[in-house]
N, C-alpha and C positions, 0 to 999 in steps of 0.2 A: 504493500500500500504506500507506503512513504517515496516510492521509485514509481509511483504513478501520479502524473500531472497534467496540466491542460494541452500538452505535447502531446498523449495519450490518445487526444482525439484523433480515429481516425483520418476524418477529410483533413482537406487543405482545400481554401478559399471557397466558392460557392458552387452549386449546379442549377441552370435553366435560369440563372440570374437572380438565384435565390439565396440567402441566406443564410434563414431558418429553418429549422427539419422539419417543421409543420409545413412550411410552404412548397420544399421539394416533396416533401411525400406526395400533397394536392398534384402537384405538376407531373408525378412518375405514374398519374392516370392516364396520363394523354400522350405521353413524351417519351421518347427513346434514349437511355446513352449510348454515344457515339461507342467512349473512350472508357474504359477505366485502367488510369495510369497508375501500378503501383510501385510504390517505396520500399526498401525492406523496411527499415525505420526510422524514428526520429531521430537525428544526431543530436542525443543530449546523456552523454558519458554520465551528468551525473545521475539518469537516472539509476545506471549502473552498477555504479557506488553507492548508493542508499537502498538496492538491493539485497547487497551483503553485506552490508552494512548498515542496519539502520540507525539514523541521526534520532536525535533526541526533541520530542516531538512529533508532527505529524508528517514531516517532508515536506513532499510536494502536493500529497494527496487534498489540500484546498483548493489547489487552484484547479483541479481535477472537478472536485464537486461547485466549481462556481461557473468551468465550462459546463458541465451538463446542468446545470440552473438554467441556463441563460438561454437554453434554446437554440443555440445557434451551429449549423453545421459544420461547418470550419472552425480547423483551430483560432484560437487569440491569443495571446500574452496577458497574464493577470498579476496585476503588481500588491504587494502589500496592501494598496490603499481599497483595495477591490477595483480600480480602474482599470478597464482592456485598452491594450495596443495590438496592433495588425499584428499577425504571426509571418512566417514568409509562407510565401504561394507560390508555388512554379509554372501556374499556369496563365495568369494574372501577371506577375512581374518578377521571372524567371531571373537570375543572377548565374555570367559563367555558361559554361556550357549545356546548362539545363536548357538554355533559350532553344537549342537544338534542336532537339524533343519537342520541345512546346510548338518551334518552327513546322517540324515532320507532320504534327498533330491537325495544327492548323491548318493543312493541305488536302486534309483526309475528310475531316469533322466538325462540326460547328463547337468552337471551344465553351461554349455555354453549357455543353452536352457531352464534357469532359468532364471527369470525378476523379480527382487527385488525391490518393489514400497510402497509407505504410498499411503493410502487412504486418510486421508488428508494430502492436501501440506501446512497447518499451524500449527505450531508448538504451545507446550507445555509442561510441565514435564508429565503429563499422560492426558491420553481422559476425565476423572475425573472432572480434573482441569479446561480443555476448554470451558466445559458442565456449571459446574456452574457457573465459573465467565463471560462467555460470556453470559449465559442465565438470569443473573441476570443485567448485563447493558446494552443486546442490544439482548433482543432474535432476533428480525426481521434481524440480520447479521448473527445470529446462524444458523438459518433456512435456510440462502441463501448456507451461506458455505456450509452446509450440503447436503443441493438438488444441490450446483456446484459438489463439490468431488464425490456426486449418480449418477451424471450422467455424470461424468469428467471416473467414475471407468465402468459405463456400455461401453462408448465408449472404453477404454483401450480394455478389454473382448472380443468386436467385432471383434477390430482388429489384437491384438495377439492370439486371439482363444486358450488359453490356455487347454491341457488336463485335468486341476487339480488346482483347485485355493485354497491356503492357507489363512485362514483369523483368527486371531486373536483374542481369547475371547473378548477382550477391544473392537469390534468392533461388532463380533458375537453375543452376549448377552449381550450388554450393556443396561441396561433399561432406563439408560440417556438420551441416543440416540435416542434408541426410542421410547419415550414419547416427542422427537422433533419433529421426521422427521422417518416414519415407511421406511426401507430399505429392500432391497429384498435379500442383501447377511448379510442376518442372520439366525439364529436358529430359532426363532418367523416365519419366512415369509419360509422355508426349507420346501422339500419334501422329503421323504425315509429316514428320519433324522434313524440313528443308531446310538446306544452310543458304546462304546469300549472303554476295560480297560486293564493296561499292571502292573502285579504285581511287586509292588517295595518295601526294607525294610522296613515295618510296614504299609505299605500303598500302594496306588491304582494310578496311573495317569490313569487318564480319559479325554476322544476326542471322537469326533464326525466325523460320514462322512454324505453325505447327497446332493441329487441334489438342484442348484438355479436358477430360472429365472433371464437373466442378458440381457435387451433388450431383445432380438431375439433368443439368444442363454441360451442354459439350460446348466450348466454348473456341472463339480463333484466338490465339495468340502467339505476341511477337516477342522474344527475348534479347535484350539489347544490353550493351555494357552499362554501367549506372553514369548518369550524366559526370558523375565528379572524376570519374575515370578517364573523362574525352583527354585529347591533348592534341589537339585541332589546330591548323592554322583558319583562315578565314575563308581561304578559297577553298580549303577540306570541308570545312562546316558546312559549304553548301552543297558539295558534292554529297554529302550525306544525307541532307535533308531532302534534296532532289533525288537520290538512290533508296531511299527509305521508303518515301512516301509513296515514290512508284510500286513499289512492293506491297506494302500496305493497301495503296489503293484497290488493289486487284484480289483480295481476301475477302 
């Protein structure tokens, strides 16, 4: 609990130019998403640390219970005083090589009809990090996390029925993971797996498409390196975004 906070929330920024979770739910009567783009998870080491540690007092777990007061689907930042500030949004106003992706997406989908989520809602510096230090003091919380988020992310699936789910090498072939907990939205567990390569100075960026069982629903999806991975120059960037999206388009 103390390593759970308003980071925890899944989304990031809004969908159908909504909000509040009342008002996309109203709007997921009539409306499709495109996209659901996911994270592995928040980058916040400390939630971590107060994993294994827990600090004295409640953590972070208030600003956790002040994002789910509020209503609102997207993360915020909540300060001591109970005031919100903006959290970051990668689809809305993307930083770095994120814009990328957000680029790729916008080509594909109406970004209104994008849903920007971690698959885990527990924070760390990378997936990496999560994997060993939790698996080395408390596998049996490792394991739970892992089948909570598996089946926190099949139910999401169900209900926004996305046409296109983005997943994250950190997440897609991570053999950390799964040597925990075997997952069904990866490359190991994929069907029609196809690779695809977009020529870049002196080199190759390589992705994947491929269909996933997710509950009930079989779903398309693309597996791509995680945006903080890129190392692009600018005329690479677009050679990506133009070799991606044509790919994508055609799924």
């Amino acid at each position: 609990m103390p390593g759970t906070g308003s980071y925890s929330a899944i989304f990031r920024g809004s969908l159908f130019g909504e909000d509040k979770s009342a008002a996309v739910t109203k709007r997921l009567a009539s409306r499709d998403v495109d996209v659901l783009w996911l994270g592995m998870n928040p980058c916040m080491p400390r939630s971590l640390e107060y994993i294994l540690a827990a600090p004295n007092g409640q953590g972070d777990l208030p600003t956790f219970e002040r994002q789910m007061n509020s209503g609102l689907f997207g993360s915020w930042r909540w300060g001591d005083d109970r005031q919100r500030s903006a959290d970051w949004n990668p689809i809305e106003g993307p930083t770095g090589s994120w814009k990328v992706y957000r680029d790729v997406l916008a080509k594909i989908a109406r970004l209104d009809c994008v849903a920007m989520a971690n698959f885990l809602p527990w924070g760390s510096q990378n997936a990496k990090a999560l994997v060993q230090q939790l698996a080395a003091a408390n596998r049996p919380l490792l394991e739970h996390m892992l089948e909570f988020a598996d089946d926190l992310n099949a139910r999401i699936i169900q209900v926004l029925a996305p046409k296109l789910v983005v997943v994250p090498f950190s997440l897609g072939r991570s053999r950390g993971l799964d040597e925990v907990r075997p997952m069904d939205l990866t490359l190991a567990r994929a069907k029609d797996i196809q690779k695809h390569t977009v020529g870049l100075s002196g080199r190759t960026f390589n992705f994947y498409t491929a269909r996933c069982q997710r509950g009930r629903r079989v779903v398309s999806t693309a597996f791509l390196g995680h945006p903080s991975s890129l190392r692009l120059s600018n005329n690479d960037k677009t050679r990506v975004v133009e070799g991606v999206s044509k790919v994508l388009a055609e799924l």
